[in-house]
MARBAMI-292918 format. One record per atom (N, C-alpha, C, CB): atom name; x, y, z; residue number from 0. Coordinates in steps of 0.05 Angstrom, whole numbers. Glycine has a CB too. Layout:
{'CA', {X, Y, Z}, NUM}
...
This chain:
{'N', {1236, -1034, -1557}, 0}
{'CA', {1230, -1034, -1529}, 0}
{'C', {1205, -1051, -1523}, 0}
{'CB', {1227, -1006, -1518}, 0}
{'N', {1190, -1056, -1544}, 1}
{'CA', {1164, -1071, -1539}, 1}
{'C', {1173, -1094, -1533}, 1}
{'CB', {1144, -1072, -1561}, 1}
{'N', {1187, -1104, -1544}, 2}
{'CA', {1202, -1137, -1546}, 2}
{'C', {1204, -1144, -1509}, 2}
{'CB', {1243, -1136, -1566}, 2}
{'N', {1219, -1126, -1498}, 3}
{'CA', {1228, -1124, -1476}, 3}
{'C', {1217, -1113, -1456}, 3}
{'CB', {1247, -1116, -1478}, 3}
{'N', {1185, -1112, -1462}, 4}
{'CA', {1160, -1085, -1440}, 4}
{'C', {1166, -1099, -1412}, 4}
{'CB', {1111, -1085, -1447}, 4}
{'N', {1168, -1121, -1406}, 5}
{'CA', {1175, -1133, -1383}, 5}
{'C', {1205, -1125, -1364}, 5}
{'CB', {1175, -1161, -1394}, 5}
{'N', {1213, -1124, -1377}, 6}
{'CA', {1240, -1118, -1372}, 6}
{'C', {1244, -1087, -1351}, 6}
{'CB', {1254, -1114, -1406}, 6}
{'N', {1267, -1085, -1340}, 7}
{'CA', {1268, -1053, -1326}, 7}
{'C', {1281, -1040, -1343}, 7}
{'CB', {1282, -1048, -1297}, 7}
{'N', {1293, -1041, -1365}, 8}
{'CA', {1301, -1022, -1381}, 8}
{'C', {1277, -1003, -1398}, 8}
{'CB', {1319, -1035, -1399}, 8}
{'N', {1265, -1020, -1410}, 9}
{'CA', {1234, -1012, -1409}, 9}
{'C', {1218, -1011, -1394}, 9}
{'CB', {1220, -1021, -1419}, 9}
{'N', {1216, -1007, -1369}, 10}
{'CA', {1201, -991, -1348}, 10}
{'C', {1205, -973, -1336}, 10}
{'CB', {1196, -999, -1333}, 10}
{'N', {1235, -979, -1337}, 11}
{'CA', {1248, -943, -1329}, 11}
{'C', {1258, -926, -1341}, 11}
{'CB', {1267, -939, -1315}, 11}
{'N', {1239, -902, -1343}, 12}
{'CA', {1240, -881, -1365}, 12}
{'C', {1279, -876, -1367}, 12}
{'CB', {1219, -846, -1352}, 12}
{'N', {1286, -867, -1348}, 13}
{'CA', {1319, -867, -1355}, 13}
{'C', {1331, -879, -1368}, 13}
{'CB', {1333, -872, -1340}, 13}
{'N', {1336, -913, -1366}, 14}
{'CA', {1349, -919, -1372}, 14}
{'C', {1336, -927, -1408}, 14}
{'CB', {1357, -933, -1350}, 14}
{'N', {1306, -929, -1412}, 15}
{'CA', {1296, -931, -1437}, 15}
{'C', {1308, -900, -1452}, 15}
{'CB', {1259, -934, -1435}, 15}
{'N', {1309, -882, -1437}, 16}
{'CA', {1332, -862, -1451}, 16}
{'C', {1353, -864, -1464}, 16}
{'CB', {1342, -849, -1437}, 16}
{'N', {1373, -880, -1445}, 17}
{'CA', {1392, -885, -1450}, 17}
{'C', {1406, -904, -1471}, 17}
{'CB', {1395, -887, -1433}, 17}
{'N', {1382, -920, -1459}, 18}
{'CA', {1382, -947, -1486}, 18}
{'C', {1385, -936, -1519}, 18}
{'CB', {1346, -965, -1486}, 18}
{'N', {1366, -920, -1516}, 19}
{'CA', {1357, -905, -1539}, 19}
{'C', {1376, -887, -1552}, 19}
{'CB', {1334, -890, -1532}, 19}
{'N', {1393, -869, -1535}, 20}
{'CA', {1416, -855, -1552}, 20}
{'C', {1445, -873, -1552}, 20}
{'CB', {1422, -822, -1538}, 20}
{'N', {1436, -884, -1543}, 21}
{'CA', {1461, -919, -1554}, 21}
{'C', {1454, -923, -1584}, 21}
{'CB', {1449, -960, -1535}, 21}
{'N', {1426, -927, -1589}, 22}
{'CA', {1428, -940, -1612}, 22}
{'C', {1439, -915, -1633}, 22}
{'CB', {1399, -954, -1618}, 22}
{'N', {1433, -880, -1631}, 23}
{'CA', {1436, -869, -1648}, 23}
{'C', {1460, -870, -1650}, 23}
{'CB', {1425, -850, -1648}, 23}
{'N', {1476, -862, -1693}, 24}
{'CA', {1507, -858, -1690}, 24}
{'C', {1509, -845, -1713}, 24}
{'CB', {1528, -884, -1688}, 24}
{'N', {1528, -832, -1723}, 25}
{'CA', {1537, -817, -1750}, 25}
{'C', {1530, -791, -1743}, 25}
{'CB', {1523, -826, -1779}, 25}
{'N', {1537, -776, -1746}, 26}
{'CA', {1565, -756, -1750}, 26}
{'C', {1533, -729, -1749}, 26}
{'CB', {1594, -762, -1795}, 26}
{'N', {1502, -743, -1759}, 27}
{'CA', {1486, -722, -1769}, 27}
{'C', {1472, -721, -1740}, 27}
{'CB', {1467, -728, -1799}, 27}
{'N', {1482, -731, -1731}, 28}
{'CA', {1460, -735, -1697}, 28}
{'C', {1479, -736, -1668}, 28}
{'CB', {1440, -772, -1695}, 28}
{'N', {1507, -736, -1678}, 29}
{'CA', {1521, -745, -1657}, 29}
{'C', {1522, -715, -1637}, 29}
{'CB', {1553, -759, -1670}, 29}
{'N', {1513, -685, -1646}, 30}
{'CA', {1520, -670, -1635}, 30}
{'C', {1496, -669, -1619}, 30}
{'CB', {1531, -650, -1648}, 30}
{'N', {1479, -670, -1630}, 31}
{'CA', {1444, -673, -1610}, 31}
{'C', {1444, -695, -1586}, 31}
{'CB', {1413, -688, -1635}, 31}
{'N', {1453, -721, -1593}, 32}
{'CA', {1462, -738, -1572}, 32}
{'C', {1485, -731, -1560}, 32}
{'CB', {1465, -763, -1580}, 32}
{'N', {1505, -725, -1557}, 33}
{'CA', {1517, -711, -1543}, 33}
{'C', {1503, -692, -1516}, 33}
{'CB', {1528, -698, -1561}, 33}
{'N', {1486, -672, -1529}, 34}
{'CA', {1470, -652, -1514}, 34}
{'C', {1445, -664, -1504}, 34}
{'CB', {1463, -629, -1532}, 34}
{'N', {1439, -687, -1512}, 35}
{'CA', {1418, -695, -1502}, 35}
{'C', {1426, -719, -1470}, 35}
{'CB', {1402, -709, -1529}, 35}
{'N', {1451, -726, -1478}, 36}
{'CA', {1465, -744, -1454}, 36}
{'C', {1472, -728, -1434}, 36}
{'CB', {1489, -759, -1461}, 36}
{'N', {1480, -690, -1444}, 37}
{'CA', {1481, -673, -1420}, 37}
{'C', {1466, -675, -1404}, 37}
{'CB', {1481, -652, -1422}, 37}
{'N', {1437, -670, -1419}, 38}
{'CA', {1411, -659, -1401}, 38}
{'C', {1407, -681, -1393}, 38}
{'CB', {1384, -645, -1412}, 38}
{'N', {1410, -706, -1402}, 39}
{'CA', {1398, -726, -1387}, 39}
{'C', {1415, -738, -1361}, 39}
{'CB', {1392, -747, -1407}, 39}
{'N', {1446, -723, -1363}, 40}
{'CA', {1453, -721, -1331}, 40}
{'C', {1433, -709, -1317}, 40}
{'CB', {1478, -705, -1323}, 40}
{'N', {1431, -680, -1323}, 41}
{'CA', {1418, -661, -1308}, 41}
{'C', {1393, -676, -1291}, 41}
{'CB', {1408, -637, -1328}, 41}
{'N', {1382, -697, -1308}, 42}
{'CA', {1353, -697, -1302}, 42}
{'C', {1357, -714, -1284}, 42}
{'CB', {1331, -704, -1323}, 42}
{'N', {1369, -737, -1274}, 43}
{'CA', {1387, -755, -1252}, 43}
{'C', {1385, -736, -1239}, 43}
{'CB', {1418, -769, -1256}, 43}
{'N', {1408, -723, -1236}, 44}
{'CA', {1412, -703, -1219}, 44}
{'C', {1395, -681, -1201}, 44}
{'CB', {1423, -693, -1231}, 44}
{'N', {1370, -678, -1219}, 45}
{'CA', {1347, -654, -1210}, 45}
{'C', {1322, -671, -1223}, 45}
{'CB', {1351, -617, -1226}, 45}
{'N', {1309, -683, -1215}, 46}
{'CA', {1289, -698, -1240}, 46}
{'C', {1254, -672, -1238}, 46}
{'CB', {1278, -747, -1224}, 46}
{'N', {1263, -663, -1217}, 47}
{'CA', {1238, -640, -1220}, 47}
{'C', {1241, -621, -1243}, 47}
{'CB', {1236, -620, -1194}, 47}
{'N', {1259, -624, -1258}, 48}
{'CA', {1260, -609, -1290}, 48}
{'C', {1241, -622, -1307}, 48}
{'CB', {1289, -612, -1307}, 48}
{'N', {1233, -649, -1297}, 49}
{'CA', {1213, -661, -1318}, 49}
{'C', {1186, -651, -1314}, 49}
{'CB', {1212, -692, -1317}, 49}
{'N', {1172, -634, -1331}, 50}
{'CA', {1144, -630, -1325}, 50}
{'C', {1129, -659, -1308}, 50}
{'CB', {1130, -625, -1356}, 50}
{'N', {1105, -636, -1294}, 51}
{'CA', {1087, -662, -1282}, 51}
{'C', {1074, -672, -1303}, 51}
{'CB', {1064, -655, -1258}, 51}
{'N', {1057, -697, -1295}, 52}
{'CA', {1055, -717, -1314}, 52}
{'C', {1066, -727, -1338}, 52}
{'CB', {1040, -716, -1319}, 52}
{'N', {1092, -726, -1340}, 53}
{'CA', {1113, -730, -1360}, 53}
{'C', {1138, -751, -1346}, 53}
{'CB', {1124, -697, -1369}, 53}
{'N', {1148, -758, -1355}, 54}
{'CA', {1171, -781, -1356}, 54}
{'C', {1196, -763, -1373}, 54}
{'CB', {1159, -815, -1378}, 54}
{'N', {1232, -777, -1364}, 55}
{'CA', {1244, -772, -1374}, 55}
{'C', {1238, -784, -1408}, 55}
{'CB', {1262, -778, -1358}, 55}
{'N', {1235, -809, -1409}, 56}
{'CA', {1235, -817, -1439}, 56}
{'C', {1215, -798, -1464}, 56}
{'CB', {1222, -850, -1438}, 56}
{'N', {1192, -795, -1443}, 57}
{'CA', {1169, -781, -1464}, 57}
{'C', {1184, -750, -1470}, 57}
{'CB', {1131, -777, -1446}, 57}
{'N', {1198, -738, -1458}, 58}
{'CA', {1216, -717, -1455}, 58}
{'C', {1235, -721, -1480}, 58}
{'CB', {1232, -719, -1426}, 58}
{'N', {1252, -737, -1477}, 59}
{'CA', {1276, -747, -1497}, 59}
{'C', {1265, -743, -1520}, 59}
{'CB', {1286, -779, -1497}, 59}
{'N', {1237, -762, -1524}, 60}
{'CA', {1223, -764, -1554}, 60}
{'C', {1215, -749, -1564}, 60}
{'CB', {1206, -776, -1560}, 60}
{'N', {1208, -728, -1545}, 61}
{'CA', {1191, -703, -1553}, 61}
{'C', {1212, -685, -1573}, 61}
{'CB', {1180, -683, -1523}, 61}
{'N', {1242, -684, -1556}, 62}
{'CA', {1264, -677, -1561}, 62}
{'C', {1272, -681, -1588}, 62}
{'CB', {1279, -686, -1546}, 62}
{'N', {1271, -706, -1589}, 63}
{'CA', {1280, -721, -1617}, 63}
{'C', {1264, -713, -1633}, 63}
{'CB', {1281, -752, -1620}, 63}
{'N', {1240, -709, -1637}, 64}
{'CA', {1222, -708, -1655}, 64}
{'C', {1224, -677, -1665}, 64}
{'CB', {1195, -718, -1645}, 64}
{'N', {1231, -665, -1651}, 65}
{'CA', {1232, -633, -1653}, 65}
{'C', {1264, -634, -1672}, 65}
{'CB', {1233, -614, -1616}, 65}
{'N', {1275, -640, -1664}, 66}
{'CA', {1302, -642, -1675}, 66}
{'C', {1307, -651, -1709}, 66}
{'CB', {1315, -665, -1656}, 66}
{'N', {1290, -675, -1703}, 67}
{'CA', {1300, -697, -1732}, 67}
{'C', {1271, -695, -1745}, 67}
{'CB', {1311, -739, -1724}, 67}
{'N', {1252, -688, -1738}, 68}
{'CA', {1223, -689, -1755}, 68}
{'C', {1228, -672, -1781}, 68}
{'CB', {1196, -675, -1737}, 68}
{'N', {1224, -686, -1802}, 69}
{'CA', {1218, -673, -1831}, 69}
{'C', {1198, -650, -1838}, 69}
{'CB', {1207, -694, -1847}, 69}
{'N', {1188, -622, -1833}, 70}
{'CA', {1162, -615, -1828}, 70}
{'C', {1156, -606, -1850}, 70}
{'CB', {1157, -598, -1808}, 70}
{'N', {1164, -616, -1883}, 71}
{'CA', {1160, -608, -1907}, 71}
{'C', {1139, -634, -1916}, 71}
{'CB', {1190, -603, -1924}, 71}
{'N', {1147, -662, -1894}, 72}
{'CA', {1134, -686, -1912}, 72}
{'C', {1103, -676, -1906}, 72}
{'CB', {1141, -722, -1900}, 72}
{'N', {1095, -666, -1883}, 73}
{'CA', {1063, -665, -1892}, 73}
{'C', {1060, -654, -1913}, 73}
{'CB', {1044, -652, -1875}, 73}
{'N', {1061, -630, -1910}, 74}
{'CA', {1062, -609, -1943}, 74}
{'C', {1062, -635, -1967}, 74}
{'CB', {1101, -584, -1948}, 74}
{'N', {1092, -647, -1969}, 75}
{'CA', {1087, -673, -1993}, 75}
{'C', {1073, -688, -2001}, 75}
{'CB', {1096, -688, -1994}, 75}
{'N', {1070, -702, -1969}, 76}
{'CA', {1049, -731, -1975}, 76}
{'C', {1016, -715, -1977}, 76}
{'CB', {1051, -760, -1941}, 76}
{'N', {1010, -688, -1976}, 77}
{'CA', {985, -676, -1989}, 77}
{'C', {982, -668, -2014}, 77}
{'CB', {979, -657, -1979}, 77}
{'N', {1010, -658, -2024}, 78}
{'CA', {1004, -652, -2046}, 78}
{'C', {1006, -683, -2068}, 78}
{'CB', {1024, -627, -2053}, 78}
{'N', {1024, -694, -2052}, 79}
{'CA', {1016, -728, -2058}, 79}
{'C', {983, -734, -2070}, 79}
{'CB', {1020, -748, -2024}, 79}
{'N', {969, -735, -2054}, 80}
{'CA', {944, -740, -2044}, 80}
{'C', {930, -733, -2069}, 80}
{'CB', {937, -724, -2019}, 80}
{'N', {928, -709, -2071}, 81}
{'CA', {920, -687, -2087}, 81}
{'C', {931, -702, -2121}, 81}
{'CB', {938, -653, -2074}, 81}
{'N', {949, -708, -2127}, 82}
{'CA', {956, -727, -2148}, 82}
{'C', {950, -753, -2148}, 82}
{'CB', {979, -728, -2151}, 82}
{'N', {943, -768, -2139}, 83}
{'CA', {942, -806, -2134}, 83}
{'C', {915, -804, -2151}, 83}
{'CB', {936, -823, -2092}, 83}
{'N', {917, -814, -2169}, 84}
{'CA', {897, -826, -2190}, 84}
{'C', {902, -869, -2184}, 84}
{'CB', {911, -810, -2231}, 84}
{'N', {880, -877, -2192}, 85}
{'CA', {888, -902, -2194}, 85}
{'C', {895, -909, -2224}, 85}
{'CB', {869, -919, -2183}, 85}
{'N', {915, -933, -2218}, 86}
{'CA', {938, -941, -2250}, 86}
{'C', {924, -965, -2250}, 86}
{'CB', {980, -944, -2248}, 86}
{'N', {917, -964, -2277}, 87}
{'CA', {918, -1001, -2287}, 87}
{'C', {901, -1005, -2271}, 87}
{'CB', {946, -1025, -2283}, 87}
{'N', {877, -999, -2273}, 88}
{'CA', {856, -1009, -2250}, 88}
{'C', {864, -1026, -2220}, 88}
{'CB', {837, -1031, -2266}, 88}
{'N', {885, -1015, -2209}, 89}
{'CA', {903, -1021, -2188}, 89}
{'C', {895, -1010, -2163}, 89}
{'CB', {929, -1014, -2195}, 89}
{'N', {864, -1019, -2157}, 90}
{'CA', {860, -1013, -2134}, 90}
{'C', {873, -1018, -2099}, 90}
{'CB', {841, -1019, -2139}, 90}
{'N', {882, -1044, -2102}, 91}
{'CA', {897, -1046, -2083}, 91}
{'C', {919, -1022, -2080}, 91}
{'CB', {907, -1071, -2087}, 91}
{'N', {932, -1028, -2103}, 92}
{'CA', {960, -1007, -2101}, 92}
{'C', {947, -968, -2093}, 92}
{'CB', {982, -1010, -2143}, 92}
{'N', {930, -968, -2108}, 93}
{'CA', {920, -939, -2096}, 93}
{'C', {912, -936, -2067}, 93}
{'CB', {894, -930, -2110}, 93}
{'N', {899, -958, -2064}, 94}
{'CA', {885, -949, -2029}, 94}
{'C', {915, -956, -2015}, 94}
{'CB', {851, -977, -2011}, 94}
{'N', {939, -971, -2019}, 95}
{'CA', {961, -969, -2006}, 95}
{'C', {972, -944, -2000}, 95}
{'CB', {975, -982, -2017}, 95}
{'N', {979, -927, -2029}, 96}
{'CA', {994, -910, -2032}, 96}
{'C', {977, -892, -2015}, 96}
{'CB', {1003, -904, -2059}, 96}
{'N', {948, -887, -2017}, 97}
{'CA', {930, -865, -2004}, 97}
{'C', {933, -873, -1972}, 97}
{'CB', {895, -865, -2015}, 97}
{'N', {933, -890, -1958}, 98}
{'CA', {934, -898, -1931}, 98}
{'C', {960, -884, -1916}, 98}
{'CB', {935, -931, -1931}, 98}
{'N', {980, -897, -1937}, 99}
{'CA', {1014, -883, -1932}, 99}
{'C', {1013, -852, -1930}, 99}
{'CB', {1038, -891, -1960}, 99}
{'N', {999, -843, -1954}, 100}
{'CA', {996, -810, -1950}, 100}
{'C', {978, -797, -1935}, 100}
{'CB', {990, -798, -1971}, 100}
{'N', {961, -809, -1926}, 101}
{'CA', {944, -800, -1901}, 101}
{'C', {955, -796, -1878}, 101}
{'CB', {925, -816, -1894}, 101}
{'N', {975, -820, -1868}, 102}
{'CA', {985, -826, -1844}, 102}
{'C', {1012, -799, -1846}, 102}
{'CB', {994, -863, -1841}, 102}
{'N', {1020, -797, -1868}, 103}
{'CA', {1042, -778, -1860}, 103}
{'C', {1040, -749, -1869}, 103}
{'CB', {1068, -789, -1871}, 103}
{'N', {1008, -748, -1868}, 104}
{'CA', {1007, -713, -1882}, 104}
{'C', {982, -709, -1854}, 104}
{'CB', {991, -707, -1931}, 104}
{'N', {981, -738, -1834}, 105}
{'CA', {974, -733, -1811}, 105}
{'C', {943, -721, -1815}, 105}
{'CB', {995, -715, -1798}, 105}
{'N', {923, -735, -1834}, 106}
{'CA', {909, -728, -1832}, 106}
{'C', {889, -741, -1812}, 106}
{'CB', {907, -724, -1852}, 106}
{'N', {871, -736, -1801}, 107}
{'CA', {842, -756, -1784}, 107}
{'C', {818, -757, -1803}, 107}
{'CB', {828, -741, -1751}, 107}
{'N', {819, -785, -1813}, 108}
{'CA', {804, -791, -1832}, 108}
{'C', {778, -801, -1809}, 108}
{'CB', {819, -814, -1856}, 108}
{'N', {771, -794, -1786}, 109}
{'CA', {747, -799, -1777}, 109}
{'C', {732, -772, -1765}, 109}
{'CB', {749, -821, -1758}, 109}
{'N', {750, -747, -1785}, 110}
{'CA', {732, -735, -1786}, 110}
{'C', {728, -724, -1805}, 110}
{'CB', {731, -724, -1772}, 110}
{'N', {695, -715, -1810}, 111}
{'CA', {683, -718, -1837}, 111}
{'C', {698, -698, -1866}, 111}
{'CB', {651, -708, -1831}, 111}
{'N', {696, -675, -1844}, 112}
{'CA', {709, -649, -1866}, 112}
{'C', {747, -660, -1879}, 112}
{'CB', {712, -609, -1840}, 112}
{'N', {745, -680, -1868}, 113}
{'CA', {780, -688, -1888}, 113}
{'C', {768, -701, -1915}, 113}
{'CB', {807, -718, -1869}, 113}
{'N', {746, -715, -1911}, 114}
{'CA', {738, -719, -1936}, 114}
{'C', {729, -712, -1957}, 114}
{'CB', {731, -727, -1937}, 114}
């Protein structure tokens, strides 16, 4: 949707909805999109179901994320963490792998006590 920020499909939370459960398919998501194309009649239909200061799209995602989010990878990419030694004096490759496990065990490395 960045490609296209200009565009009204990306400006209008609806139809950036819509766009969006187009792209999803297979058999492990098709019943969530389904239910999610319900409500997203509904919300056409009544749009005061959307909290204030909220958008249909930020709604959808919130949706999705609740749905399809992994909530074992933080747990992983910490206990990750907790293992990462550097190999072969392979500093590049360590500060990679540590960056990757930071970002997905969701830590805030600007504040002090994570360190």
């Amino acid at each position: 949707m960045l490609m296209n920020y200009k565009a009204n499909i990306a400006k209008d939370p609806i139809m950036h909805s819509i766009y969006f459960l187009l792209l999803l398919e297979g058999l492990k998501c098709e019943g969530w999109v389904d239910a999610a194309d319900r409500w997203l009649r509904h919300i056409v239909e009544d749009p005061s179901m959307i909290p204030r200061r909220s958008n249909t799209w930020k709604e959808l995602e919130k949706r999705f994320k609740e749905a399809f989010s992994d909530y074992a990878e933080r747990k992983r990419a910490q206990d990750d963490l907790k293992k990462l030694k550097i190999k072969n004096n392979n500093l590049d490759e360590y500060l990679a792998a540590f960056k990757t496990h930071v970002l997905r065990a969701d830590i805030d490395m600007n504040n002090h006590i994570n360190l």
